[in-house]
MDAnalysis code that builds the backbone (N, CA, C; Angstrom):
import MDAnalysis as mda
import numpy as np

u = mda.Universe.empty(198, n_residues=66, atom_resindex=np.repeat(np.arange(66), 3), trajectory=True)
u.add_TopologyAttr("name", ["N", "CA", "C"] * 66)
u.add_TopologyAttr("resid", np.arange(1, 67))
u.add_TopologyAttr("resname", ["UNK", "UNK", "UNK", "UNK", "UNK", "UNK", "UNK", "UNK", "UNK", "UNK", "UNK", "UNK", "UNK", "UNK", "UNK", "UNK", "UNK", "UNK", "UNK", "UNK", "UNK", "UNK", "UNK", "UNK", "UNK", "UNK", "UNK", "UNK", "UNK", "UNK", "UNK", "UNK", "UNK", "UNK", "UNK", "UNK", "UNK", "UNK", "UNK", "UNK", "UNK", "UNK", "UNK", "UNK", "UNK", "UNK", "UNK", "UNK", "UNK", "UNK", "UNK", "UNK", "UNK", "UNK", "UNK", "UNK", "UNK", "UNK", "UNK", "UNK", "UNK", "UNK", "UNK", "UNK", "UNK", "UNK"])
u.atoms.positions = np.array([
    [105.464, 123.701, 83.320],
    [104.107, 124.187, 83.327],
    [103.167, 122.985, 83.179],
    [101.620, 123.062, 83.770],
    [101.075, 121.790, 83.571],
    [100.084, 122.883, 82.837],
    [99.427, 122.037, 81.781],
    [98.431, 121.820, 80.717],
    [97.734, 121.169, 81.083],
    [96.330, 121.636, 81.088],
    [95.173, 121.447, 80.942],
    [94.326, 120.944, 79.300],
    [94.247, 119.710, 79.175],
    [93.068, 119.364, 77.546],
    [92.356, 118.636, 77.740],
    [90.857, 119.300, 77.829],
    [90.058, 118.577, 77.234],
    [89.671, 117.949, 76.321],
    [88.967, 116.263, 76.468],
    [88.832, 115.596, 75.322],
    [90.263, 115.185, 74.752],
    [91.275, 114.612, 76.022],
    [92.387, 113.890, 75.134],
    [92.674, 112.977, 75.202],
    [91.644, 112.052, 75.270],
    [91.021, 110.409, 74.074],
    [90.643, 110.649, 72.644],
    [90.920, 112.136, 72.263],
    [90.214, 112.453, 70.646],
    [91.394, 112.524, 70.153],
    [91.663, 112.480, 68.903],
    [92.504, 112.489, 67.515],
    [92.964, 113.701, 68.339],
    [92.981, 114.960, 68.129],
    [93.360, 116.473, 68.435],
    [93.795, 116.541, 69.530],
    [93.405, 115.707, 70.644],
    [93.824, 115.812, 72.039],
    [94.534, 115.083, 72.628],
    [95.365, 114.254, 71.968],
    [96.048, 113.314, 71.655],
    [97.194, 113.811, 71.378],
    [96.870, 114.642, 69.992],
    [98.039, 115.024, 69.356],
    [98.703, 116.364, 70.200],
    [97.517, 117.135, 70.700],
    [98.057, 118.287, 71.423],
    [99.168, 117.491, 72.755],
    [98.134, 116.650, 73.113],
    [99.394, 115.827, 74.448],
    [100.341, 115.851, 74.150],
    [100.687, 115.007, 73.069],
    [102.023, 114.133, 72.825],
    [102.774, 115.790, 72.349],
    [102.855, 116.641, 71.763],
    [103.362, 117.296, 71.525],
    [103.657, 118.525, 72.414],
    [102.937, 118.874, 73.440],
    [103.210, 118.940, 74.591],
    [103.983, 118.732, 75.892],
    [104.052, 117.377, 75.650],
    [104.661, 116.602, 76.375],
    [106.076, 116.091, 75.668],
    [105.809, 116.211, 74.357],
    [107.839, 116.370, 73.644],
    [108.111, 117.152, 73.960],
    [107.548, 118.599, 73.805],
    [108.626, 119.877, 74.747],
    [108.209, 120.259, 76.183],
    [108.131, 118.937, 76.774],
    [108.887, 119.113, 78.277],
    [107.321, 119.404, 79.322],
    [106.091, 119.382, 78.807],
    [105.459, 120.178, 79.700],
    [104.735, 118.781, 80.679],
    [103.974, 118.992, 81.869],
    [103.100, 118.279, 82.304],
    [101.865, 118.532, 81.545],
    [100.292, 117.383, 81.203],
    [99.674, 117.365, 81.165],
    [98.031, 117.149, 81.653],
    [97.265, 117.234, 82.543],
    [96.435, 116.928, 82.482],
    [95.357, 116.563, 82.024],
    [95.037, 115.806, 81.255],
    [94.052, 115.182, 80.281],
    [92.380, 115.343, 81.141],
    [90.947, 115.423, 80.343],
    [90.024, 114.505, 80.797],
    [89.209, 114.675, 79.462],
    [88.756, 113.290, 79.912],
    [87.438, 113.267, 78.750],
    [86.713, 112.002, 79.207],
    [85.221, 112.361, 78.635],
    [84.338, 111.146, 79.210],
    [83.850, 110.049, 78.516],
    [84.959, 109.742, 77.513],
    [85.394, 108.564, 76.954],
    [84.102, 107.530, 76.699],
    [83.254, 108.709, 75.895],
    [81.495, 108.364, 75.566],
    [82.175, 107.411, 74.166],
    [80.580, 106.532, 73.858],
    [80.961, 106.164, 72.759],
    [80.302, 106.173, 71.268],
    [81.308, 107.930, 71.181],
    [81.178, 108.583, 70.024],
    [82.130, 107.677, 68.617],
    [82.780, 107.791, 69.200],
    [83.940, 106.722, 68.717],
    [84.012, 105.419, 69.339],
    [84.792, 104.780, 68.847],
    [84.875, 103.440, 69.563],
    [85.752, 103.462, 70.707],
    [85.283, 102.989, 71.914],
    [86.090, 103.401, 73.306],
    [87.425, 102.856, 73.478],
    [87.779, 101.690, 72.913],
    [88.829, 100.508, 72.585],
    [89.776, 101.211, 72.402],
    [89.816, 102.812, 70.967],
    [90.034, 103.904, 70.236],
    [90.840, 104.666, 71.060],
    [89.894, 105.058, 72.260],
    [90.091, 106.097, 73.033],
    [91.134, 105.053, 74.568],
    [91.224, 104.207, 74.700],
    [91.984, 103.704, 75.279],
    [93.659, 103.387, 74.972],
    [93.341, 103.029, 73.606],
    [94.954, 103.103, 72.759],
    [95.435, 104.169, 73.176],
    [94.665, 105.487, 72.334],
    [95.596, 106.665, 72.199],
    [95.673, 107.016, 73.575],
    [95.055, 106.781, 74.857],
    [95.416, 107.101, 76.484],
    [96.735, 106.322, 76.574],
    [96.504, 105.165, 76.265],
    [98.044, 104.659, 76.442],
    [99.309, 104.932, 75.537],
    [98.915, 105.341, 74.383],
    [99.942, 105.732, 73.687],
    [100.214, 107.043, 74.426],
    [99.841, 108.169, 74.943],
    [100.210, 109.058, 76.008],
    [100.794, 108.702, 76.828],
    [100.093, 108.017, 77.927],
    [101.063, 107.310, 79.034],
    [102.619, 106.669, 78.527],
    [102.628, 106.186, 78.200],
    [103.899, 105.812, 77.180],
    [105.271, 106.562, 76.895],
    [104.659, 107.634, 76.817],
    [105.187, 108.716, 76.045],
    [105.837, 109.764, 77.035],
    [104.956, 110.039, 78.312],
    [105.123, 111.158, 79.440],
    [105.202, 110.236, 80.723],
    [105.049, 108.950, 80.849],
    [105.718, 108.514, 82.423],
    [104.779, 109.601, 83.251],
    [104.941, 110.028, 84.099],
    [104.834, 110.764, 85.308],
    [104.256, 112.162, 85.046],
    [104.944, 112.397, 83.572],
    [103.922, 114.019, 83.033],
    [102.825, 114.182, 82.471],
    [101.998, 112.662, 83.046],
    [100.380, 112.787, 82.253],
    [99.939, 112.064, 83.385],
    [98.405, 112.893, 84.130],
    [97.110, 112.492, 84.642],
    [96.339, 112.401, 83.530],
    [95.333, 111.716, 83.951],
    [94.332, 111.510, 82.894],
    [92.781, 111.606, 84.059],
    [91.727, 112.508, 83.662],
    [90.586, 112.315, 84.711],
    [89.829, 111.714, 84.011],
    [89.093, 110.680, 84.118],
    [87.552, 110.173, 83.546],
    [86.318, 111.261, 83.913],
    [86.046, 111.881, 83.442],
    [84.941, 112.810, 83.650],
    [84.121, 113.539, 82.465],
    [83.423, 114.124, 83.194],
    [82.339, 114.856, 81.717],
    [82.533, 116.586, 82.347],
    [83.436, 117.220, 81.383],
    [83.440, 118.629, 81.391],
    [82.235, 119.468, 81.580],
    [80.987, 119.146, 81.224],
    [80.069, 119.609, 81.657],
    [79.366, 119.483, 83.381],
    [79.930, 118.351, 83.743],
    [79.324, 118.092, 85.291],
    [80.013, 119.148, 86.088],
])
């Protein structure tokens, strides 16, 4: 199944990935990686995803509202 989360450059969306993606699923990520937080932040935890799922994580740069 692929998954859909918004906002998973955040703490929560992060964690929903990775745990997601331990039991087996695809993910699709986006978030518009504003800087609410520090963006540096939000780049780690993208790569700590990638990392993690190979081939079972897209990631979109975008703003859920557009």
């Amino acid at each position: 199944m692929t998954i859909l989360i918004t906002g998973v450059a955040g703490f929560i969306g992060m964690h929903c990935a990775l745990r997601l993606i331990e039991r087996g699923e695809t993910v699709v990520g986006i978030d518009d990686l504003n800087a609410y937080y520090p963006v540096q932040l939000k780049h780690d935890r993208l790569a700590r995803i990638r990392a993690a799922a190979g081939e079972r994580f897209r990631f979109l740069h975008c703003d859920f509202a557009d």
